[in-house]
C-alpha positions in Angstrom: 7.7 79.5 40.3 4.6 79.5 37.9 7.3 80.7 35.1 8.9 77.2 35.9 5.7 75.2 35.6 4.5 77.0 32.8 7.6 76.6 30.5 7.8 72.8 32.3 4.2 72.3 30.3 5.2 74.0 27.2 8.1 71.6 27.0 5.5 68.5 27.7 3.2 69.4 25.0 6.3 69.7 23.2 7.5 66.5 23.0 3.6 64.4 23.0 3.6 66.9 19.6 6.4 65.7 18.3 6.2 62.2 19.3 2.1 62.2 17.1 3.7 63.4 14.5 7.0 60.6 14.3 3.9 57.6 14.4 5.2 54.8 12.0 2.6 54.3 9.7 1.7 50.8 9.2 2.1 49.6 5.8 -1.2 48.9 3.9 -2.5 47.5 1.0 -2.0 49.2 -2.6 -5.5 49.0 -3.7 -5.9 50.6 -7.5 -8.6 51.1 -9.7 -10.3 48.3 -12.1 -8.6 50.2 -15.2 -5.2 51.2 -13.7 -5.0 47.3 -11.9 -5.3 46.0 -15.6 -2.7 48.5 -16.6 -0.2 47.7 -13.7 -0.5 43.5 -14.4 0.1 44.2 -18.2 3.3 45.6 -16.8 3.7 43.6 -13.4 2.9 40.2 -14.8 1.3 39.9 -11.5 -1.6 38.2 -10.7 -5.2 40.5 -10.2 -6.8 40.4 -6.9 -10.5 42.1 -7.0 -12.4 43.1 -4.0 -15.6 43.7 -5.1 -17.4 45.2 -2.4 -20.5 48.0 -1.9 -20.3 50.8 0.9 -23.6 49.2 2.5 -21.7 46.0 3.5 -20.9 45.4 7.1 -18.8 42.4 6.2 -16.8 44.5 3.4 -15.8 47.1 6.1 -14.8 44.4 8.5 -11.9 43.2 5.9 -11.1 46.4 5.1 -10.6 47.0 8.9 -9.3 43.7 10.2 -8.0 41.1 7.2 -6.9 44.1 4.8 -4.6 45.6 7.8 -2.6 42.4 8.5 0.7 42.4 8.1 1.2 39.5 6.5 -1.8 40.0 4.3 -0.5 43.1 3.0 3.0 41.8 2.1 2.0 39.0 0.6 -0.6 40.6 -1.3 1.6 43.6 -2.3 4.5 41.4 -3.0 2.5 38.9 -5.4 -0.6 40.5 -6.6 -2.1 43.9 -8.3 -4.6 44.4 -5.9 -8.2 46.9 -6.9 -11.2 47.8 -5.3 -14.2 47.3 -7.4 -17.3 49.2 -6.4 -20.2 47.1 -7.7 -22.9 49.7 -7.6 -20.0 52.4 -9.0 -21.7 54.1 -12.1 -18.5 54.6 -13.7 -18.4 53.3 -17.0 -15.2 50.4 -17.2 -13.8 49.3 -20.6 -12.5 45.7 -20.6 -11.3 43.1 -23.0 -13.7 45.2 -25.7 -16.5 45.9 -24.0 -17.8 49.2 -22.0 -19.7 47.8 -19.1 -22.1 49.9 -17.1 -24.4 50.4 -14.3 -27.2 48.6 -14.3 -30.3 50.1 -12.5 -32.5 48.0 -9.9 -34.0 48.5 -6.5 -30.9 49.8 -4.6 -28.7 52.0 -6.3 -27.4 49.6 -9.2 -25.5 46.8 -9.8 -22.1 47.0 -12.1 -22.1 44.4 -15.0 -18.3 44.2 -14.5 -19.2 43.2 -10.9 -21.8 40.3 -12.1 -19.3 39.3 -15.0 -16.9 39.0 -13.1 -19.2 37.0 -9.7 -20.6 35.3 -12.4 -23.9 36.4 -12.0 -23.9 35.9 -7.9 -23.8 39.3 -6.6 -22.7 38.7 -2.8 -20.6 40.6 -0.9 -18.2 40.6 -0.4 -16.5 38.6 -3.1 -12.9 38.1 -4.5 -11.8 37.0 -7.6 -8.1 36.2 -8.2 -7.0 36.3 -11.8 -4.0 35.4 -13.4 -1.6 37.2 -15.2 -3.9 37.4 -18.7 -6.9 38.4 -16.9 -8.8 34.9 -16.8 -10.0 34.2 -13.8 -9.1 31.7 -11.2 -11.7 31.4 -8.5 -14.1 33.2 -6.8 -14.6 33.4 -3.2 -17.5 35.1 -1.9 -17.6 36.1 2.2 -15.7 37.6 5.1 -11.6 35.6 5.7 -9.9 36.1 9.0 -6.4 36.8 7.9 -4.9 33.0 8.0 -7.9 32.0 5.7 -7.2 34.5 3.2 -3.4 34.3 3.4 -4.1 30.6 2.2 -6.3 31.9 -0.6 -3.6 33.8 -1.6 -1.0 31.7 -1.6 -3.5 29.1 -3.7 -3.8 31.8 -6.4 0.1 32.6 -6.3 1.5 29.0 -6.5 -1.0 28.2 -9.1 -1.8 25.0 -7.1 -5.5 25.2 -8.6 -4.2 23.9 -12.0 -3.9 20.4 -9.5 -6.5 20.4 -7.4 -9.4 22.5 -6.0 -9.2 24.9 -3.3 -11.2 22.7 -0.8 -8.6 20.1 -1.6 -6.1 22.3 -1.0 -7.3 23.6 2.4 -7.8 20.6 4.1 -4.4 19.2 3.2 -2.5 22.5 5.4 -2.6 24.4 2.3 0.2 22.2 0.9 
């Protein structure tokens, strides 16, 4: 009899084993580099999406757990956009459009020029900045989205409705 219960919990553990390792594994975001995202809309023609973000930021983490993980989110934004990750206390050195830029040293650890180039000087976190397919930028939007919020952003950027109107505009009319 204890044969029988013994190989009767081998065979359970078994199967939950087998079942962990069969998980589907939600799609995510493909987040690249600053260098390899300039690289991939050269190629892509895609628009650039950039999440610039530090690893102190509360709110950062939050989109990378919540907004970033949305399914519609992350077809949307892998279907239409290069999408990178920019670190803006990184000491990395980044070349773009000519010129190297750096870390620069303050209080914390640093803030990336690339960072405040790109956020214009506002160094708030986190921020996006969409840019279109030659690298100019479209708009930045500093602060945590919920996932319909963003989506709109995104589809903003993609349908290029900010060469009629700006985004506010856009919002408040449905996103239309």
């Amino acid at each position: 009899m204890n044969k029988f219960y013994i190989t009767l919990l081998f065979a359970f553990f078994l199967v939950v084993i087998d079942s962990i390792g069969q998980e589907a594994v939600a799609p995510a975001i493909k987040w690249y580099s600053f260098e390899d995202g300039v690289a991939a809309v050269q190629k892509t023609k895609k628009k650039m999406f950039v999440d610039v973000y530090t690893d102190w930021c509360g709110w950062c983490k939050k989109m990378d757990a919540s907004t970033f993980q949305d399914p519609d989110v992350v077809k949307y934004m892998n279907d239409h956009f290069v999408a990178v990750k920019l670190d803006a206390e990184q000491d990395k050195e980044i070349l773009f459009n000519g010129y190297t830029y750096k870390l620069l040293p303050s209080t914390r650890k640093g803030t990336h020029e690339l960072a405040l180039s790109l956020l214009k000087g506002n160094a708030s976190y986190p921020s996006f900045v969409f840019m279109d397919q030659d690298l100019k930028r479209i708009r930045i939007s500093p602060g945590f989205k919920q996932a319909p919020q963003f989506l709109n952003e995104l589809k903003f950027a993609k349908e290029e409705a900010y060469r009629k109107l700006p985004y506010e505009a856009y919002a408040s009319a449905g996103g239309q």
